[in-house]
N, C-alpha and C positions, 0 to 999 in steps of 0.2 A: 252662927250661934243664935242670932233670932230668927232666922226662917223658920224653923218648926213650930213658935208662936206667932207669928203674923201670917201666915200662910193658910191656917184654917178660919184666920176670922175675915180673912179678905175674899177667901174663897168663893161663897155663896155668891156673892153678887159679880165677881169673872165667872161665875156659870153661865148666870144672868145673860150677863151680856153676850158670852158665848150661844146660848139657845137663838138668842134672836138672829145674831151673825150668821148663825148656821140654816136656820127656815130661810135668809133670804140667799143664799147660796153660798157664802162666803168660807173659802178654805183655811185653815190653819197654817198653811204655806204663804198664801197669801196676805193674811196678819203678820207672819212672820217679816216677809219682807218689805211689808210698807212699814214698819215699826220701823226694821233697821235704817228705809231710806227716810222717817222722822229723824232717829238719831242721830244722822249726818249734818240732816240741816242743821243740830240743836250745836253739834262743832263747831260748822259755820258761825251760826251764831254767837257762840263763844269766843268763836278768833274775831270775829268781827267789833268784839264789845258790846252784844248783847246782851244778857247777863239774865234779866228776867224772862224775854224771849224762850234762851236756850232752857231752862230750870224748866216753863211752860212743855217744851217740846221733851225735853227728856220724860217727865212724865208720862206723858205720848207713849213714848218709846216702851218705857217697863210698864206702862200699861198693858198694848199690844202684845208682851212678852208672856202677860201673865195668861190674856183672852187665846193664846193661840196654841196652848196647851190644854187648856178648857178644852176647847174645839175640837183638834184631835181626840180628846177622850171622849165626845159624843160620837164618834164612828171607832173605827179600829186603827190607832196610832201605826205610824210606818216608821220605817228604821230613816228615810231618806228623811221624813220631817225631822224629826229628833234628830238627826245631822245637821241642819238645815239650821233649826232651830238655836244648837248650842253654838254652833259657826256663828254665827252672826252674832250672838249674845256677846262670844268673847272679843269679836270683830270692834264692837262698840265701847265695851270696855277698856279697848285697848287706844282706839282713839281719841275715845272722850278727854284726857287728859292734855293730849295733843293740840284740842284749842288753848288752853288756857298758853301754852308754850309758846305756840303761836303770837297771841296778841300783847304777849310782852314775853319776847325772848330773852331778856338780860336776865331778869328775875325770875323765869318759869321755867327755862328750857331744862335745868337740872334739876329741880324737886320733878318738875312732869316724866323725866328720863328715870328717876328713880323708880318713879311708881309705877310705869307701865312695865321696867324689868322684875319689881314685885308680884307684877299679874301674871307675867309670867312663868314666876315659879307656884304661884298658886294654881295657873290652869293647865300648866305642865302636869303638877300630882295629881290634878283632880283629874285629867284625861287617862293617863297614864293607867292610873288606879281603876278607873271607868273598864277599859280594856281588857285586863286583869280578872278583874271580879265578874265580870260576864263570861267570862272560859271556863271559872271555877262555881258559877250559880251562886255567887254571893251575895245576898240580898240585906238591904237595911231597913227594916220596918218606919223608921223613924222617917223617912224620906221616900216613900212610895207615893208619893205624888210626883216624881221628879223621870224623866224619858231614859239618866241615863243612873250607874249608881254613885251614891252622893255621898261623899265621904268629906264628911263638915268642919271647918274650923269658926275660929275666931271672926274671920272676914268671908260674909257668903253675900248672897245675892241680896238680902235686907239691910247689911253693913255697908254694900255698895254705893246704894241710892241714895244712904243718908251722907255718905261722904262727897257724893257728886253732888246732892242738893248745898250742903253746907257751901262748896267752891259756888256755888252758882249765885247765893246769899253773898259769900262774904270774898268775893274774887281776891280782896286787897292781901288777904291771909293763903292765898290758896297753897304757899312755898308751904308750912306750917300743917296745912291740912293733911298735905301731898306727903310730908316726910313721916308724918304719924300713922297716914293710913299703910304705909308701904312700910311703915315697922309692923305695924300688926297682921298685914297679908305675907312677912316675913316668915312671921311667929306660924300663921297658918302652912306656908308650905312645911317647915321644919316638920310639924304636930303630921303633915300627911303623909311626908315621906316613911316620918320613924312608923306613925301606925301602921298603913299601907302595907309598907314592907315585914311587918313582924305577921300581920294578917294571913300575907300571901307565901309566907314561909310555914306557918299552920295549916295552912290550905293543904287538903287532899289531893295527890296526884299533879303537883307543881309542877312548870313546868322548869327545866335546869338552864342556867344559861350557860 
C-alpha cells in the first residue's frame, strides 16, 4: 500500500549508491547475497537479545535489497537475479520472526507461528499470481519498478519494515505486533487471491485447469 509512495522518493539516492557499487565492480547478485547473509546475523541477533543490534542490521538488510535492483537496472536485469533476489527477500521474511520465537519461546513461539504462516499466504498469491501474468503479458504500471509483477495489498514491502522495525523497538509487545500484522497480511492474501483470480479469468487465451 505504500510502496508506490516511498519508492520514488527513496529512489534517487539507491541509484546513487548503486552507480558507485557498479564503477567499482560490484554485482547485484552480490548485494543481493551479502544483504541476505546481514539478515541472518540481524536473527541472530534477535534470538540472542540484541534488539538494537538486530533493528541496525536489518536496515542493512532492505538497504542492500533496495541498491541491488538499482544495480541490475544499470546493465541488463537477468531472470536468475530476479530469482535470486525475490528468494532471498521471502527467505528473510520468513525468518526474521523466528528470532523473536527464539529468545522467548513461551510468549513468541505462537504470535511468530502465526505470522510467518500469514507470509505465507501473502507470498504464495504474490508468486503464484507473478507466474500467471507473465504467460498472459500482464503488466502493472503502478509497479514497474519491481523484477517480478506486483500485485499489491495492504501488507507489501514498506509495511514490512515498519512492522519488523516496531518488534525491534518494542520487543516487550512483539505477541501484539505479530497478531496485527498477520491479520492485515491475512486481509492481503484474501484481496490477491479474489483479484488475481477474477483477472486471470478475463485474461485472453487462459490457460484451463
Amino acid at each position: 500500500m505504500l510502496d508506490r509512495h516511498v519508492v520514488p522518493i527513496i529512489k534517487p539516492s539507491l541509484r546513487e549508491c548503486a552507480v558507485v557499487l557498479r564503477q567499482k565492480g560490484v554485482t547485484a547478485d552480490q548485494v543481493s547475497t551479502v544483504g541476505f547473509g546481514i539478515g541472518i546475523v540481524a536473527v541472530v541477533m534477535v534470538a540472542s537479545g540484541y534488539f538494537e543490534i538486530a533493528l541496525v542490521l536489518l536496515l542493512l538488510n532492505r538497504l542492500a535489497d533496495g541498491i541491488d535492483g538499482e544495480i541490475a537496472r544499470l546493465q541488463e536485469p537477468t531472470d536468475a537475479g530476479g530469482f535470486l533476489d525475490i528468494t532471498l527477500d521471502f527467505m528473510f521474511y520468513a525468518v526474521f520472526p523466528l528470532g523473536f520465537a527464539l529468545v522467548n519461546v513461551q510468549e513468541n513461539a505462537l504470535p511468530a507461528a502465526v505470522l510467518i504462516a500469514s507470509f505465507v499466504g501473502t507470498g504464495a498469491s504474490f508468486l503464484a499470481f507473478a507466474s500467471m501474468a507473465e504467460k498472459h503479458a500482464i503488466q502493472h504500471p503502478d509497479f514497474g519498478y519491481k523484477g517480478f509483477y506486483y500485485l499489491n495489498g495492504l501488507a507489501e514491502g514498506t509495511e514490512t519494515v515498519i512492522c519488523f522495525v516496531l518488534m525491534c523497538l518494542l520487543p516487550q509487545y512483539f505477541a501484539v505486533i505479530a497478531y496485527v500484522f498477520a491479520f492485515i497480511c491475512a486481509i492481503t492474501a484474501v484481496n490477491r487471491v479474489v483479484f488475481g483470480y477474477r483477472t486471470l479469468k478475463r485474461a485472453p487465451n487462459q490457460l484451463r485447469s
